[in-house]
Phi, psi and omega in degrees: 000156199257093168306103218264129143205156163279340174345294183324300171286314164341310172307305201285351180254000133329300219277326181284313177308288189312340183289310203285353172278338177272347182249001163270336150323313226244346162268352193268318165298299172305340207263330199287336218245301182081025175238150188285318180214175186281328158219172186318296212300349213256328209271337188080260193284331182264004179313294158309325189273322151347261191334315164262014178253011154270002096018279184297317203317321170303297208299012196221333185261309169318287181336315205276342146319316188261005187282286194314305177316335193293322187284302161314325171286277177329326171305302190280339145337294213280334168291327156295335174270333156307320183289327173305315210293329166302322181303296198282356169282289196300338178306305193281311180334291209295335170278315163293328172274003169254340163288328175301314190283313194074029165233131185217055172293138168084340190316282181322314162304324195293316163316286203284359177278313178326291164270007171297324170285340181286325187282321130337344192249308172327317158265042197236153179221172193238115192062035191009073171223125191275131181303337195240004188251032170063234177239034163253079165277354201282006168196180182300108181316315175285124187248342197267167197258299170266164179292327174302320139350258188337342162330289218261003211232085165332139172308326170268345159271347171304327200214144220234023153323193143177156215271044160273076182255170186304143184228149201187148180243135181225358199188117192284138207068028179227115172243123178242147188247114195243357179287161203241152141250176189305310194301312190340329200232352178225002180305328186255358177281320171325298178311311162289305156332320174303290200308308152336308211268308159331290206309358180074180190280122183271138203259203203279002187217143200271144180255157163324346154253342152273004154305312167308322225257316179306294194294313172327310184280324165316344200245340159303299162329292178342289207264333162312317141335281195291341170304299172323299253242314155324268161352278216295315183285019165256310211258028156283307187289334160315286193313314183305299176329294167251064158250304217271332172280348179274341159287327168307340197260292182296353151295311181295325182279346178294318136341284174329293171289347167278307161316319163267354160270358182270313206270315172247007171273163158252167202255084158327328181279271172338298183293330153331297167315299206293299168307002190254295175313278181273039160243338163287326141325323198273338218271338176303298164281013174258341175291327192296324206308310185289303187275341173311292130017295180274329198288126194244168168252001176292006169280346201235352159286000000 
């Protein structure tokens, strides 16, 4: 004989109600998260490539960390070395019109502000760590104090530097050495300030040995210039260099990141839908559920 109950269907429209309460947890989880799943292993098939483009991504947000500090650094080179190349330009003017003229009222002040500014640029720092002293950070590269110094104080003893400059992977497999030390850029400007600083204080009217002692330095400026001048277009071309790779890197993490927001964000729209179903769905099955429920068969005897 054939046994009439409902138990039976009751489970199973248990067993459906609980699938549609779980998978409605888990759009409901998504929608709060704005994520596909709870974890990598969740993702399946992208799993690994998840995995290795957030990988690149730190190693790629690192580089460009150190890009930008690189760049930023490179930046203040190049303004310390415009302020020498300004100073001593103007420097040099003021030294050709006292030679045209044979008048240098004022000249002298003109020196020593000049060379008070090479020297300060010279000794300038970053986190107080001086910027031009290779790897002798523990003192100032430029050492003489005055112009009057200098008289007495040879170019290899001035300046205390040494050719340990700074280096940075800005890429991968691109490492660039973008640090300067102090002589690169003042040994030969250096030379001429000695040769002023011989001739002794030149007053308001030029005499035939400073006059001599004058032209000699111009032509130190000269060649102390184009040394400067050298220096700052190497390290223009440096600086260009990893600006256009920290822009490459930050296109690429951008890439990256699209890849991994393509693979674990969620489709906010879509879940929105999804959440809509299956809460009508579920709200469905508690109703079958409910009237399931009710059904006795002593109603029907």
């Amino acid at each position: 004989m054939t046994r009439v109950a409902t138990i039976p269907l009751q489970r199973t429209m248990a067993s459906a109600i609980s699938t549609a309460q779980e998978k409605l947890a888990i759009t409901q989880k998504q929608l709060s998260t704005g994520k596909k799943a709870a974890d990598f292993a969740a993702l399946g098939t992208e799993t690994v490539r998840n995995l290795s483009a957030h990988t690149l991504l730190e190693q790629q947000k690192a580089q460009s960390t150190v890009s930008k500090r690189v760049s930023t650094t490179m930046s203040l080179y190049q303004g310390h070395i415009e302020g020498i190349s300004t100073s001593t330009t103007d420097l040099r003017k003021q030294i050709m019109t006292a030679i045209g003229t044979g008048q240098s009222a004022g000249l002298q002040e003109a020196i020593e502000s000049s060379f008070a500014q090479m020297r300060a640029s010279l000794n300038a720092s970053e986190g107080g760590v001086p910027m031009f002293a290779g790897s002798q950070t523990d003192q100032f590269p430029f050492t003489v104090n005055t112009l009057a110094d200098a008289a007495n104080v040879p170019a290899d003893q001035a300046f205390r530097d040494d050719d340990v400059l700074s280096t940075a992977r800005v890429a991968d497999g691109v490492d660039v050495t973008y640090g300067i030390n102090a002589s690169s850029i003042g040994k030969g400007l250096y030379e001429a300030f000695r040769t002023l600083a011989q001739a002794g204080q030149i007053g308001s009217t030029l005499t035939p040995a400073n006059q001599a002692a004058l032209q000699k330095a111009v032509a130190q400026l000269d060649d102390g210039t184009k040394q400067l001048n050298a220096v700052n277009a190497d390290n223009g071309r440096k600086q260009n260099q990893v600006d256009d790779l920290t822009q490459r890197g930050d296109d690429r993490g951008l890439l990256l990141q699209q890849v991994i927001q393509d693979n674990e964000d969620a489709d906010l729209g879509q879940v929105a839908v999804d959440l809509a179903q299956q809460k009508t769905v579920l709200e469905a099955s508690y109703s079958v559920f409910s009237q399931l429920s009710s059904l006795s068969l002593v109603k029907y005897l």
